[in-house]
C-alpha positions in Angstrom: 103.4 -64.8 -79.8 106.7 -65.0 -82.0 108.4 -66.1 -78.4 106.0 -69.0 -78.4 106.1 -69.9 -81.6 109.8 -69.8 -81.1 109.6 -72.3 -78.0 107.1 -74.7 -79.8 110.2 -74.8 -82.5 112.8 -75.4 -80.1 110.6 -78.2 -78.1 110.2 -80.1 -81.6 113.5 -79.7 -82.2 114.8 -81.3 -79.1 112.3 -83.9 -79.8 114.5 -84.9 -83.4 111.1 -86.1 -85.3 108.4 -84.5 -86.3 105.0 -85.1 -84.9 102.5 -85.4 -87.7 99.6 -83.9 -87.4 96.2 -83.4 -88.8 93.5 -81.0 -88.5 89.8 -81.6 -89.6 86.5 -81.0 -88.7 84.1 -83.6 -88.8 81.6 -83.9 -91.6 79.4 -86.8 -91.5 81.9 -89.5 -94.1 84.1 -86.4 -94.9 87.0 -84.6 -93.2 87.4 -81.5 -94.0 91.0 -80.6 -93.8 92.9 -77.3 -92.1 95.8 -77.4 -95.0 99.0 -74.8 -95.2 96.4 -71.8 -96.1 95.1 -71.8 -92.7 96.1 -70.5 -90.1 95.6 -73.9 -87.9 98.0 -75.5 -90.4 100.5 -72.7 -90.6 100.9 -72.8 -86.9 101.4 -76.5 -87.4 104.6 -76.0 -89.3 106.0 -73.0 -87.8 105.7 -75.0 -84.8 108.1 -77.9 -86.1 105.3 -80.5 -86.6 104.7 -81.5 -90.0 101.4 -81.0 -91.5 100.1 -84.0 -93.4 97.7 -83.2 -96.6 99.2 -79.7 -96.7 97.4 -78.5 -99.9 94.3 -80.7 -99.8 90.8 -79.7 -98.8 89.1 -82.9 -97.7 90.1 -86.6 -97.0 88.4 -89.5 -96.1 88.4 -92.0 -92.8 90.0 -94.6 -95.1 92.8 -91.9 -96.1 93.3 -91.1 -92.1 94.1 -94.6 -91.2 96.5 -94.8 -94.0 97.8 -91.4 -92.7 98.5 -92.4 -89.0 99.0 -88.8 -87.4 100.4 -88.7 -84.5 98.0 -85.9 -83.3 94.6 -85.6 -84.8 93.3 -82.0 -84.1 89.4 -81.8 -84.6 88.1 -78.4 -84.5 84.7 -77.5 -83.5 82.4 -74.3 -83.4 80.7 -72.8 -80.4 77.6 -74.7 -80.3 79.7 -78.1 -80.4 81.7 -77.4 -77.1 79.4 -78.4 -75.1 79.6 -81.6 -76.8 83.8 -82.1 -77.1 84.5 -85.5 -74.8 81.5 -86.9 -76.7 83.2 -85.9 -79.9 86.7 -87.3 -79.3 85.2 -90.4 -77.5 83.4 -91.5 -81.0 87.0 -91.4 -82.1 88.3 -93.2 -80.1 85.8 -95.4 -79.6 85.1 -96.3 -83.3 86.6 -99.6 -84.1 87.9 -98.5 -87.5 90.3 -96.4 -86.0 91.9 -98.6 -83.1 95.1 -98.4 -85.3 95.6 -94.8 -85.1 98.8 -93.6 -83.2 96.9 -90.9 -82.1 94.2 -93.3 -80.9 96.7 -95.7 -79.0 98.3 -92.6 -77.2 95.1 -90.4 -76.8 96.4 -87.5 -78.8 93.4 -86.8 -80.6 92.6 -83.2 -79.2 89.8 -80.7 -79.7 91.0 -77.3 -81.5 88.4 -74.6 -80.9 87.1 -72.6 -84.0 88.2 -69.3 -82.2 91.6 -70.3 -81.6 92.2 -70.5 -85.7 90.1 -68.7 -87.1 89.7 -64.8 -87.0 91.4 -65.2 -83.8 92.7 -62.0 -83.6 94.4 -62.1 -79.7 93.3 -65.5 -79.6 95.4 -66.8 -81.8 97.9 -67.1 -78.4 95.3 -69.8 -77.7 95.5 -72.0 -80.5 99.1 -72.1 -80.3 99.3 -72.5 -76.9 96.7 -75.8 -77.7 98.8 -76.7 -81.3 102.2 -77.1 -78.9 100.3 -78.5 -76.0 99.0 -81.3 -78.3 102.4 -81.9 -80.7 104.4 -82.1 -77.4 102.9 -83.1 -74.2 105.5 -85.0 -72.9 108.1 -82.4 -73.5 105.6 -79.2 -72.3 104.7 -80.4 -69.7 108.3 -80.7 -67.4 111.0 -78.6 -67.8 111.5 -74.7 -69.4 108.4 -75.2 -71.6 106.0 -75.6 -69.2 104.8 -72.3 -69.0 104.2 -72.1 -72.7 101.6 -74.9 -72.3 100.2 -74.3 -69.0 100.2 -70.9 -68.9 101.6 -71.0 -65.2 
């Protein structure tokens, strides 16, 4: 895991900006935010993309806009899975957000609960998904691509 950790560095590195992300789950008007003092938003950072709201607990959809992540991470639980595209397509769907950047470049991206949370082994996963999201167009050609696809 420290090697992949290590290779999301380098990959933002290479990039010279960092992505910025976010990472809720969606609650009705609210977003409840994965700050520093989770594991979700510590992968964020030792990854090389910068977490935005890093000590807050919730936001709102007016806050996000004014935000603009490039990556909007929306974690779900279990029972949502079956629902994901629907989830992400409200999102990009809703006309409130068409300004997002991570709207305009379809970089909103669905973070399973497992991956982040008591992951234990599985935290592999939600790094793998964290890099995969801050970096798509760098993880998916060159060295890197095995650290995304798993190939």
């Amino acid at each position: 895991m420290e090697q992949q950790v290590n290779q999301g560095r380098e990959l933002g590195l290479s990039q010279g900006k960092k992505p910025l992300a976010l990472i809720v789950e969606l609650e009705g008007k609210d977003l409840r935010l994965y700050n520093e003092t989770t594991l979700a938003g510590n992968i964020i950072e030792q990854v090389g993309g910068e977490l935005l709201l890093p000590q807050e607990e919730r936001t709102g959809y007016e806050e996000l806009i004014t935000l603009n992540p490039d990556v909007l991470f929306v974690v779900i639980v279990e029972s949502e899975y079956k629902n994901a595209d629907k989830i992400v397509a409200r999102l990009y769907n809703n006309p409130a957000l068409q300004s997002l950047t991570s709207v305009k470049k379809h970089s909103i991206k669905i973070l399973p609960l497992y991956a982040v949370y008591s992951p234990g082994i599985r935290v592999k996963d939600g790094i793998q998904i964290i890099v995969d999201g801050l970096y798509p167009e760098l993880a998916k050609e060159g060295p890197h691509e095995k650290l995304v696809t798993g190939n």
